[in-house]
PyMOL Python script that loads the backbone (N, CA, C, O; Angstrom):
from pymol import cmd

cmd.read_pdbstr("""\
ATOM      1  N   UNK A   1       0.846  -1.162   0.000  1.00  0.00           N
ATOM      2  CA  UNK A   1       0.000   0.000   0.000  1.00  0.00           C
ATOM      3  C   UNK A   1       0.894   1.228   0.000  1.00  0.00           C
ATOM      4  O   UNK A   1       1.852   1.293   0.770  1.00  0.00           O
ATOM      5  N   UNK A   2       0.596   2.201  -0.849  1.00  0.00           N
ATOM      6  CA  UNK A   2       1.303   3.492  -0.853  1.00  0.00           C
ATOM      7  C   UNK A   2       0.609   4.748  -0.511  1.00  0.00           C
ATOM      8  O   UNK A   2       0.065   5.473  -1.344  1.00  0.00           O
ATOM      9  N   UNK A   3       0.671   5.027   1.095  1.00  0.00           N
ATOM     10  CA  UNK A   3       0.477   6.278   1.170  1.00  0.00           C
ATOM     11  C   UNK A   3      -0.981   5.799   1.986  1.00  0.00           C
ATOM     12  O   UNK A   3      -1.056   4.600   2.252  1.00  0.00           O
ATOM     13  N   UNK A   4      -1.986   6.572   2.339  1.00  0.00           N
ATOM     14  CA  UNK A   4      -3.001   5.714   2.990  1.00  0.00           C
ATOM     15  C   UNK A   4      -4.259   6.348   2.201  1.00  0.00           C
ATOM     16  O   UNK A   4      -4.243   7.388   1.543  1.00  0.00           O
ATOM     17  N   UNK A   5      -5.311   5.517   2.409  1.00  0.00           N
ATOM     18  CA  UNK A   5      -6.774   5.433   1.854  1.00  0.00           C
ATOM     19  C   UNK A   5      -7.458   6.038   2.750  1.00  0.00           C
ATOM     20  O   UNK A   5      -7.148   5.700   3.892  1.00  0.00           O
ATOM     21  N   UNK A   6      -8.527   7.048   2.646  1.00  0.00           N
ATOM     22  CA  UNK A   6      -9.431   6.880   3.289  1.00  0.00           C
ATOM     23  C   UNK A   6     -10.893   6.342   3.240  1.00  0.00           C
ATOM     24  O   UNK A   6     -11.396   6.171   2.130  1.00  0.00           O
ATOM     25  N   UNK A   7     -11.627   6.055   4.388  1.00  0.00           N
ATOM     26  CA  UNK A   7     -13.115   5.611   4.274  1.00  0.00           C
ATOM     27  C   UNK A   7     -13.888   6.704   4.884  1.00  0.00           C
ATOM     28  O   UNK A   7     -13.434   7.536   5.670  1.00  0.00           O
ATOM     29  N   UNK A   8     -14.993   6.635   4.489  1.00  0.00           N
ATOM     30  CA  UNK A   8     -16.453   7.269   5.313  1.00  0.00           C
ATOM     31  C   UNK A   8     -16.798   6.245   5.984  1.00  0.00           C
ATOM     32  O   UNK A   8     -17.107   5.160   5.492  1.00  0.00           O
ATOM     33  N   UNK A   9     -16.754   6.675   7.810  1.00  0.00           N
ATOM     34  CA  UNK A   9     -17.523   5.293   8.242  1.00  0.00           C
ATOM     35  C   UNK A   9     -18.141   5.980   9.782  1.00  0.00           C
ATOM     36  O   UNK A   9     -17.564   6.218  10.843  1.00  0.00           O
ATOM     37  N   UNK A  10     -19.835   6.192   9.262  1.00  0.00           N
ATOM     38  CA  UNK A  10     -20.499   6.661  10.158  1.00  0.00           C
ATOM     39  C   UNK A  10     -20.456   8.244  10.178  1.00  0.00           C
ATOM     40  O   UNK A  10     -20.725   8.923  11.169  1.00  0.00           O
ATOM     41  N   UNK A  11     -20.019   8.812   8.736  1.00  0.00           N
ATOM     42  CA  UNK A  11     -19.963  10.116   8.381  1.00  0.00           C
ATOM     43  C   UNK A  11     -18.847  10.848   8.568  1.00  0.00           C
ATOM     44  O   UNK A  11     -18.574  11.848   7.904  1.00  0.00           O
ATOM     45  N   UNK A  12     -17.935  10.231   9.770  1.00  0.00           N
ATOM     46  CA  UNK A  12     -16.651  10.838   9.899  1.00  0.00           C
ATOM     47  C   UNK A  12     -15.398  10.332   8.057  1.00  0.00           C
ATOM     48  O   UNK A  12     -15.591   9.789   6.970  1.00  0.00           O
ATOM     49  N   UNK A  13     -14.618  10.764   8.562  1.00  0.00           N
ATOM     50  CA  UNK A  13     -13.680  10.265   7.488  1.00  0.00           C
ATOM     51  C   UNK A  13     -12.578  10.033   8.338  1.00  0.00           C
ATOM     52  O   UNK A  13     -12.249  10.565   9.399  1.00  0.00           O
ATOM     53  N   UNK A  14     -11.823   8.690   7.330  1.00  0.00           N
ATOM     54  CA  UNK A  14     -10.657   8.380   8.599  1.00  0.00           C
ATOM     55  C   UNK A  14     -10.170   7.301   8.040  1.00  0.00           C
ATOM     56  O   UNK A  14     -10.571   6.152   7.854  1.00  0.00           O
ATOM     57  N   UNK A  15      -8.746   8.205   7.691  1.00  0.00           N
ATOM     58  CA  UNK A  15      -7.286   7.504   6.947  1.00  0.00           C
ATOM     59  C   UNK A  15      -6.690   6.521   7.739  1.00  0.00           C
ATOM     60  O   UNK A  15      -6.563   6.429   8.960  1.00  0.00           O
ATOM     61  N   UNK A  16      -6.301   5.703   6.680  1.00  0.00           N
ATOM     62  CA  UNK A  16      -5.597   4.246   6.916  1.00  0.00           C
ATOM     63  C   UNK A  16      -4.590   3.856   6.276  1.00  0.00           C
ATOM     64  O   UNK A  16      -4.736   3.319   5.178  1.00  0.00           O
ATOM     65  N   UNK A  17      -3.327   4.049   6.844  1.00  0.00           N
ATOM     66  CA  UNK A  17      -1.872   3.821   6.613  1.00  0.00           C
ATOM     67  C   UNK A  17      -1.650   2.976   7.256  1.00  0.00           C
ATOM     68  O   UNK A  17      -1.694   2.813   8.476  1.00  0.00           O
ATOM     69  N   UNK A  18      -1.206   1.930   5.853  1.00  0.00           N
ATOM     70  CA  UNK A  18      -0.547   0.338   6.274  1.00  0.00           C
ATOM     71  C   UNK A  18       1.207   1.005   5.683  1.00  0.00           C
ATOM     72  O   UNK A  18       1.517   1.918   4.917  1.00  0.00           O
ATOM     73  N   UNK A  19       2.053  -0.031   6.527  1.00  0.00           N
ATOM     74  CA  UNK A  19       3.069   0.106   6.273  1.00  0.00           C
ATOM     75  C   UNK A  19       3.696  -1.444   6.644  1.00  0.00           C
ATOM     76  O   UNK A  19       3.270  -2.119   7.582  1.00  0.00           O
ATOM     77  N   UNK A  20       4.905  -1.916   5.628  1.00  0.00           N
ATOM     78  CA  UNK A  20       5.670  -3.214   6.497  1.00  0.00           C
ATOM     79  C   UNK A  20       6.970  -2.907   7.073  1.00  0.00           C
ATOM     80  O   UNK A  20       7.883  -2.093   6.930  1.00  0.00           O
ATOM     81  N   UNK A  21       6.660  -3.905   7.781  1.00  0.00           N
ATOM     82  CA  UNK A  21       7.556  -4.125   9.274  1.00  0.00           C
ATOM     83  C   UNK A  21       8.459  -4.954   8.449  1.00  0.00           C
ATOM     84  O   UNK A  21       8.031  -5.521   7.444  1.00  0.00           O
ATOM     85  N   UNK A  22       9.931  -5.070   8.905  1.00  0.00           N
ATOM     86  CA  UNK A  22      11.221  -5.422   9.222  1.00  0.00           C
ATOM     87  C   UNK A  22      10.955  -6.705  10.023  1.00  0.00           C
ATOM     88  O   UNK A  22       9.757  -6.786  10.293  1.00  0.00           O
ATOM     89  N   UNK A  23      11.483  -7.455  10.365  1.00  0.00           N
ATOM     90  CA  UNK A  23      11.553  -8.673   8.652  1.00  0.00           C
ATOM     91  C   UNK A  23      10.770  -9.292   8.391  1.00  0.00           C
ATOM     92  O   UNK A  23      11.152 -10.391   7.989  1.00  0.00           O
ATOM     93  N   UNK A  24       9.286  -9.089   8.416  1.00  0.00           N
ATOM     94  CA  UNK A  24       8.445  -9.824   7.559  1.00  0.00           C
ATOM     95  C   UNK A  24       6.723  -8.881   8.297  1.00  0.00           C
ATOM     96  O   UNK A  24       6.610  -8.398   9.423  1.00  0.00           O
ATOM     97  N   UNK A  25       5.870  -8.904   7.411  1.00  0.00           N
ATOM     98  CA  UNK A  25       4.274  -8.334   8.372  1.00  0.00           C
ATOM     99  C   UNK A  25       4.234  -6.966   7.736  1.00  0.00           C
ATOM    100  O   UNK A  25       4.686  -6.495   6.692  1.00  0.00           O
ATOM    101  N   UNK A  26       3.391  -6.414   8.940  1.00  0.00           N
ATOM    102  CA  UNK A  26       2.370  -5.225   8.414  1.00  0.00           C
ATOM    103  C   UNK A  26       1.434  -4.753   9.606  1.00  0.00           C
ATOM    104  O   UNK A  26       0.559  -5.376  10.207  1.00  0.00           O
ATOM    105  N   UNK A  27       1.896  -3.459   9.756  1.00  0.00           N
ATOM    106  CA  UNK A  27       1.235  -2.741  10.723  1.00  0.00           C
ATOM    107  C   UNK A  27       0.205  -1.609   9.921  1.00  0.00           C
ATOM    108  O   UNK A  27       0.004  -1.584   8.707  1.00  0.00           O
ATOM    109  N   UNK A  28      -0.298  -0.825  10.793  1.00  0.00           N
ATOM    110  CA  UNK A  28      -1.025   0.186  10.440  1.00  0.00           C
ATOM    111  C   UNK A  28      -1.505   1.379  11.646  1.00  0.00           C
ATOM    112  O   UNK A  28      -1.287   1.302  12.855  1.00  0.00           O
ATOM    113  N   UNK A  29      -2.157   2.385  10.977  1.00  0.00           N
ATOM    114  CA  UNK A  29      -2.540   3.476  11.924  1.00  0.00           C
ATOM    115  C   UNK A  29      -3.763   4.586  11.402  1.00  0.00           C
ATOM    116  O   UNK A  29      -3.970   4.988  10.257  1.00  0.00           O
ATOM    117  N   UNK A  30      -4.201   4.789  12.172  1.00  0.00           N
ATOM    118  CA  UNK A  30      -5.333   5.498  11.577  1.00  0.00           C
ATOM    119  C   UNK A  30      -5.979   6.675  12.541  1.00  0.00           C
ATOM    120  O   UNK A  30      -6.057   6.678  13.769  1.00  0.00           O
ATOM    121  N   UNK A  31      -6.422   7.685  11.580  1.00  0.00           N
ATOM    122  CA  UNK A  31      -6.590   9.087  12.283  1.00  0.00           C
ATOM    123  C   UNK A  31      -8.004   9.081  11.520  1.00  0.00           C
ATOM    124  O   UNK A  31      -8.204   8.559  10.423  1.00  0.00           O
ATOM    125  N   UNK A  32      -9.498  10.155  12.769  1.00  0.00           N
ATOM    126  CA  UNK A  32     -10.402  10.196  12.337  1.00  0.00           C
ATOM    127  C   UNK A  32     -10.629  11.463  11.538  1.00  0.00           C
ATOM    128  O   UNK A  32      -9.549  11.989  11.268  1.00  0.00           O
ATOM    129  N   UNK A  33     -11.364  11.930  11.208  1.00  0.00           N
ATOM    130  CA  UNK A  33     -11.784  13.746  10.912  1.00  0.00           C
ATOM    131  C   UNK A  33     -13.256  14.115  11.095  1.00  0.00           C
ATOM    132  O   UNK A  33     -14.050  13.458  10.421  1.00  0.00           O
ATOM    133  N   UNK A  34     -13.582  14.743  11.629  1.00  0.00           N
ATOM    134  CA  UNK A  34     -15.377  14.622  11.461  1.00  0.00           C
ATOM    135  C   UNK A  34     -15.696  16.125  10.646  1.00  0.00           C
ATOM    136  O   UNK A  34     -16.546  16.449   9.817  1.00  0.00           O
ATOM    137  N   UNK A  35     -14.685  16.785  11.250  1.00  0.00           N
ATOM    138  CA  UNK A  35     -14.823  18.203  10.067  1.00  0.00           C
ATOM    139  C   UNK A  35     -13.659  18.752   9.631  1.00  0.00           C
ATOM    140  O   UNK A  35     -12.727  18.144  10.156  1.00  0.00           O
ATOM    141  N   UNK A  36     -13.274  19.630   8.905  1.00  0.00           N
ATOM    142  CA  UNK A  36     -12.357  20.172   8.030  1.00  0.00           C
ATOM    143  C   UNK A  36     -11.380  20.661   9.216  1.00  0.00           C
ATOM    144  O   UNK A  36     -10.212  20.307   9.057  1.00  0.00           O
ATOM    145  N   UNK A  37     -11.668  21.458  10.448  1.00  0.00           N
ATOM    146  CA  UNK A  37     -10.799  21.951  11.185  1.00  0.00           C
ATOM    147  C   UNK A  37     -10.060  21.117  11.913  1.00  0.00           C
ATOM    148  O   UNK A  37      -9.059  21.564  12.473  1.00  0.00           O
ATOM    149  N   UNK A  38     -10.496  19.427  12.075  1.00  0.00           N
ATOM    150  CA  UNK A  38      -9.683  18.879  12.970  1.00  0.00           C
ATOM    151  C   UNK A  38      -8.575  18.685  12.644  1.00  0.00           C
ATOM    152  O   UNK A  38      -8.284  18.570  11.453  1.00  0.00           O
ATOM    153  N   UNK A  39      -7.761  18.607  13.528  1.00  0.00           N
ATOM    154  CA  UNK A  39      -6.033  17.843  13.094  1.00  0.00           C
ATOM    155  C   UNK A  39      -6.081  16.998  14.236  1.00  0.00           C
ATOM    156  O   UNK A  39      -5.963  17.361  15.406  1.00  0.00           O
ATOM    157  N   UNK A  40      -6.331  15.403  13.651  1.00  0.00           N
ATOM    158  CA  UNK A  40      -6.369  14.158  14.719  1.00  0.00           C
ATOM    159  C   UNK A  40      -4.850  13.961  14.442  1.00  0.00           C
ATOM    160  O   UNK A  40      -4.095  14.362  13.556  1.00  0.00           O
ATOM    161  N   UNK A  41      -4.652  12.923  15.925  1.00  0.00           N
ATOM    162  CA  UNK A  41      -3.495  12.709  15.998  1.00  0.00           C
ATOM    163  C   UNK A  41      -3.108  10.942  15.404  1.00  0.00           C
ATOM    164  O   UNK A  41      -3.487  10.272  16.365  1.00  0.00           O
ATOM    165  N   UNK A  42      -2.767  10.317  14.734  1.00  0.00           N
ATOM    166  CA  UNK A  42      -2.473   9.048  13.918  1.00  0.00           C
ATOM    167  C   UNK A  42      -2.864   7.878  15.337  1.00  0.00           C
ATOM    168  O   UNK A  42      -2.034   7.798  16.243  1.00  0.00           O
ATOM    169  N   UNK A  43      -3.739   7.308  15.382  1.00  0.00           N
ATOM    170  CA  UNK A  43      -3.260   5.985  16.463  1.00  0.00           C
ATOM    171  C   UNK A  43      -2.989   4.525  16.084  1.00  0.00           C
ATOM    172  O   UNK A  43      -3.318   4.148  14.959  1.00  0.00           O
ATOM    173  N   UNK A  44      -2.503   3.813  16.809  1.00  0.00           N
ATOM    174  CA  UNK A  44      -1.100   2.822  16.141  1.00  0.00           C
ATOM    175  C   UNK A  44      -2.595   1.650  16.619  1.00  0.00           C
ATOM    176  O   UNK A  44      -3.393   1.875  17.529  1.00  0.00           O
ATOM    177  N   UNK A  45      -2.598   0.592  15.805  1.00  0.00           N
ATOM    178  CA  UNK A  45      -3.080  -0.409  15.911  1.00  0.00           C
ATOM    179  C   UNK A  45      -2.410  -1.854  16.401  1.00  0.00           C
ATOM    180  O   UNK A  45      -1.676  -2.419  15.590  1.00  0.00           O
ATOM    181  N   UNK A  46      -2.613  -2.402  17.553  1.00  0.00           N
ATOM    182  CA  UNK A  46      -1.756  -3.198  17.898  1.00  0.00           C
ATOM    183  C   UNK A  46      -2.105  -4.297  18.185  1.00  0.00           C
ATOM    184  O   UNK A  46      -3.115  -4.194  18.881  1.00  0.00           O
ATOM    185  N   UNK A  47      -1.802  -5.427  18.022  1.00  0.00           N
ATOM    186  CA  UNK A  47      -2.211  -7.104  17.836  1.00  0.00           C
ATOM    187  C   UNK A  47      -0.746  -7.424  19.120  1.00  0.00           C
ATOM    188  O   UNK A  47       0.452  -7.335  18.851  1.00  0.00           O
ATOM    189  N   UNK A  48      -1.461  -7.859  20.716  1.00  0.00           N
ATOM    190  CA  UNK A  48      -0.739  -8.176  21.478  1.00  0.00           C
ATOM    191  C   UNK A  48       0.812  -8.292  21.198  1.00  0.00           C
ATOM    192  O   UNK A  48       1.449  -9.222  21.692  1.00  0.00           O
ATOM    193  N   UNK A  49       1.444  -7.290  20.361  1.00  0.00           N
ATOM    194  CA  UNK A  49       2.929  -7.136  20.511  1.00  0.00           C
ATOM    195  C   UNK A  49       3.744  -8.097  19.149  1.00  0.00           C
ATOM    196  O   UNK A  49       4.863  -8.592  19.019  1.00  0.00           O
ATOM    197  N   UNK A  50       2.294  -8.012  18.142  1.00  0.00           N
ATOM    198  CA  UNK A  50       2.536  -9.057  17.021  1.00  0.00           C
ATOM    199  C   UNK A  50       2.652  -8.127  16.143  1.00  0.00           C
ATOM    200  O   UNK A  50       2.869  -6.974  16.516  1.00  0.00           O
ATOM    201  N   UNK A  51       2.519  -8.472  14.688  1.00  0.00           N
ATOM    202  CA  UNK A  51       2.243  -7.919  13.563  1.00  0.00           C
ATOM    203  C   UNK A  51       1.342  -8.643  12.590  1.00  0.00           C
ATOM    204  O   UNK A  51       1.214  -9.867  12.557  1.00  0.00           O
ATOM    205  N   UNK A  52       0.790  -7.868  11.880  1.00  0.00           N
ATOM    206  CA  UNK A  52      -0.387  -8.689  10.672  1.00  0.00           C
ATOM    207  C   UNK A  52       0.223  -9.173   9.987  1.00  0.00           C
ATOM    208  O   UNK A  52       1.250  -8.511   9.831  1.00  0.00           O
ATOM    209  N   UNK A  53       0.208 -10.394   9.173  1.00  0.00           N
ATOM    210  CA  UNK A  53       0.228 -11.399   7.902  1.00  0.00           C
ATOM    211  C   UNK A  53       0.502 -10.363   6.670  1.00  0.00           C
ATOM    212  O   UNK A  53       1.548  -9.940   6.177  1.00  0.00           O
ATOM    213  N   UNK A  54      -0.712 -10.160   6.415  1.00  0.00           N
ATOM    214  CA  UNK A  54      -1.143  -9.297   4.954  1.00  0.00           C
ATOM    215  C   UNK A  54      -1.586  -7.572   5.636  1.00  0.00           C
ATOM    216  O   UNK A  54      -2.037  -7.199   6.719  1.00  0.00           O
ATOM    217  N   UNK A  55      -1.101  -6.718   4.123  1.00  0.00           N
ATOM    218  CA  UNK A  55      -1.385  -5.706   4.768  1.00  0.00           C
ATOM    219  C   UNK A  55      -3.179  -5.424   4.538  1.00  0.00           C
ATOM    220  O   UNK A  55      -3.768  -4.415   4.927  1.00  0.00           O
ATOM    221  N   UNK A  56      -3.751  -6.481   3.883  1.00  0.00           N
ATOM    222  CA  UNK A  56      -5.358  -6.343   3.692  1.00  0.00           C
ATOM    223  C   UNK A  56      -5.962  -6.718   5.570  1.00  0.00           C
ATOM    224  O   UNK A  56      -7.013  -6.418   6.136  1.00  0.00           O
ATOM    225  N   UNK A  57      -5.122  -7.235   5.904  1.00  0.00           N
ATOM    226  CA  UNK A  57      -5.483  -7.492   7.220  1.00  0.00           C
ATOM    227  C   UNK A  57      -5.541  -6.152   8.559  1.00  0.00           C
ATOM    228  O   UNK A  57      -6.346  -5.644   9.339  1.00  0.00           O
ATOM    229  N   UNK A  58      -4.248  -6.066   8.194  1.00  0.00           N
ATOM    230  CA  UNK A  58      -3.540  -4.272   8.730  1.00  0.00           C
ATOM    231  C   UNK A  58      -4.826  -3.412   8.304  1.00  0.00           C
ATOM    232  O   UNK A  58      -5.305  -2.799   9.258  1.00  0.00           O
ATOM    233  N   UNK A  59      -5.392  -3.257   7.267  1.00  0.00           N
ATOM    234  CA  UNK A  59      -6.756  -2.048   7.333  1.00  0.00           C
ATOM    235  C   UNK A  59      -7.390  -3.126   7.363  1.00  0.00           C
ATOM    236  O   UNK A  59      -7.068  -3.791   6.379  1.00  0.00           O
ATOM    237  N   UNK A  60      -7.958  -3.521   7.844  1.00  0.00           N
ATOM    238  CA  UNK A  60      -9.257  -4.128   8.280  1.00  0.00           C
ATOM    239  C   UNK A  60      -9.034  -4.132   9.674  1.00  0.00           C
ATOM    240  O   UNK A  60     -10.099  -3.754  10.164  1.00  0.00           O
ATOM    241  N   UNK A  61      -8.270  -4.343  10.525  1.00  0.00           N
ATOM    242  CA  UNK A  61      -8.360  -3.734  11.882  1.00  0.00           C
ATOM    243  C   UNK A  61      -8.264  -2.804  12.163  1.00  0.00           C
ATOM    244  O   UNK A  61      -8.781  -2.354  13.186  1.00  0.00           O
ATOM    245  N   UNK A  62      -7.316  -1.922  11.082  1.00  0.00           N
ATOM    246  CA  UNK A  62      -7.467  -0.514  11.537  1.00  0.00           C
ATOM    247  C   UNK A  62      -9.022   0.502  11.540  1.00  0.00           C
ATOM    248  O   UNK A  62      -9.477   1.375  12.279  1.00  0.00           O
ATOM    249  N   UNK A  63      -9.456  -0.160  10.325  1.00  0.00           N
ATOM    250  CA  UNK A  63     -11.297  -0.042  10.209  1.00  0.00           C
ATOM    251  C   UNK A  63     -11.664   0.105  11.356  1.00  0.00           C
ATOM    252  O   UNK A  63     -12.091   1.082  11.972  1.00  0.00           O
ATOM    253  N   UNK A  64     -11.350  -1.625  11.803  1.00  0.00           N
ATOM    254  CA  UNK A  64     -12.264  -2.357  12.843  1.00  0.00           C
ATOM    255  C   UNK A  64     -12.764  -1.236  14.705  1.00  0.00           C
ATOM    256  O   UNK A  64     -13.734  -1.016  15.430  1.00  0.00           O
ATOM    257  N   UNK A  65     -11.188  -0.877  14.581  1.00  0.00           N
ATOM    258  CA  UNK A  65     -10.791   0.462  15.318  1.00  0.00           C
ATOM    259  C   UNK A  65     -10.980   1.603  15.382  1.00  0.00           C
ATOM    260  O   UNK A  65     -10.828   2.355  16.345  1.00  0.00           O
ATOM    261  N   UNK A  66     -11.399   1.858  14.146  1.00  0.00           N
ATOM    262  CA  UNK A  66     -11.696   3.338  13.985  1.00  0.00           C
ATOM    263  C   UNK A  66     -13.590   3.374  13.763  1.00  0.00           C
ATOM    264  O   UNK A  66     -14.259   4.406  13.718  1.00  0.00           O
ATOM    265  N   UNK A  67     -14.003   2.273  13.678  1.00  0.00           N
ATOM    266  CA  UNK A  67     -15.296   2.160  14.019  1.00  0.00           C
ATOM    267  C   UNK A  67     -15.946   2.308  14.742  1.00  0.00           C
ATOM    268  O   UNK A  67     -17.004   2.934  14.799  1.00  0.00           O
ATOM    269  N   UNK A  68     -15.070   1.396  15.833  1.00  0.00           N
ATOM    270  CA  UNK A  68     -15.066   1.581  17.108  1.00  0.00           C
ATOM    271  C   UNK A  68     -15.501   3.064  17.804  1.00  0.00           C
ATOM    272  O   UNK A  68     -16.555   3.697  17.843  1.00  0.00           O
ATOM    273  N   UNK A  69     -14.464   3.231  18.206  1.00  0.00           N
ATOM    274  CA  UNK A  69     -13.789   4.937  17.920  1.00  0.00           C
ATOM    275  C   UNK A  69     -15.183   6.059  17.667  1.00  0.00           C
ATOM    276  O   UNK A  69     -16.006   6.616  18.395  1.00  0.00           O
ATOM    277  N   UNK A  70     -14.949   6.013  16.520  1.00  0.00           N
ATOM    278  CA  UNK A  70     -16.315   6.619  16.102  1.00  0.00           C
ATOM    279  C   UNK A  70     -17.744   6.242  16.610  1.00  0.00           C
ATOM    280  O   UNK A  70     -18.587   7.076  16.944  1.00  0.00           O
ATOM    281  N   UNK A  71     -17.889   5.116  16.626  1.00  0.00           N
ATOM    282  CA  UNK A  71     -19.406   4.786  17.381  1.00  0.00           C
ATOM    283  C   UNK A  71     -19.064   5.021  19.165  1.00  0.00           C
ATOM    284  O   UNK A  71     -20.042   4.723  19.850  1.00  0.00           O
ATOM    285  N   UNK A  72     -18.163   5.375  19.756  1.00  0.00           N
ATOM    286  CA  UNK A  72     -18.233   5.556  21.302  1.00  0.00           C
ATOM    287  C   UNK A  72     -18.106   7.107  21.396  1.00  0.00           C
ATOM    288  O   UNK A  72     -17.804   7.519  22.516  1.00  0.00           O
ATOM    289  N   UNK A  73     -18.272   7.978  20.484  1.00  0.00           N
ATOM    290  CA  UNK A  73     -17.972   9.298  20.598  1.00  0.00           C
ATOM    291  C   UNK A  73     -19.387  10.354  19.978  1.00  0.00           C
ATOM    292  O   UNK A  73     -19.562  11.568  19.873  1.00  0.00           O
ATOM    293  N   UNK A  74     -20.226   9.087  19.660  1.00  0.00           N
ATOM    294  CA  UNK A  74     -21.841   8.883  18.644  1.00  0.00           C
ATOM    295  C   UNK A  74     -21.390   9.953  17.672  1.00  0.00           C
ATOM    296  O   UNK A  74     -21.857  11.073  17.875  1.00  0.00           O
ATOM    297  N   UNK A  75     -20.740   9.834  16.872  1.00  0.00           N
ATOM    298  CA  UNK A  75     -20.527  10.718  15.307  1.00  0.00           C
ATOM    299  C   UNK A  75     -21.589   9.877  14.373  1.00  0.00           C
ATOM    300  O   UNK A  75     -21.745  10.181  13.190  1.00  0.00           O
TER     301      UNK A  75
END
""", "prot")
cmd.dss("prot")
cmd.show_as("cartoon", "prot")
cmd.util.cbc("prot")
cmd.orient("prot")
C-alpha cells in the first residue's frame, strides 16, 4: 500500500496507513476527521505485541478500530 486510503464510516472520514515491518508483516494506523478543522493525531493499531500477515489485514483492523472509535464518541 502506498500512502493511505481513506473511508467514510459513520460520516466521519478516517485515513488508513498500512506500512511493512522489518523482517516480515504489516502494521497500520489510523486518524479520524469529522470536520475540516480537525487535526487528529495518527493511532497505532496493535495485535498483542505481534504484527499482521497481509497488509489487507492491517486495514481491516485498523477499520475495525476506527469504528469503534467513532461509534463511542456517537458521530
Amino acid at each position: 500500500m502506498d500512502g493511505f486510503v481513506t473511508h467514510q464510516i459513520e460520516g466521519a472520514s478516517v485515513d488508513i496507513d498500512v506500512v511493512p515491518v522489518k523482517p516480515h508483516g504489516f502494521c497500520a494506523r489510523f486518524r479520524i476527521f469529522r470536520d475540516a478543522a480537525d487535526q487528529p493525531e495518527w493511532h497505532q493499531v496493535h495485535v498483542s505485541g505481534s504484527v499482521f500477515d497481509t497488509p489487507e489485514e492491517a486495514e481491516e483492523a485498523a477499520r475495525s478500530m476506527a469504528l469503534e472509535q467513532v461509534l463511542s464518541r456517537g458521530a
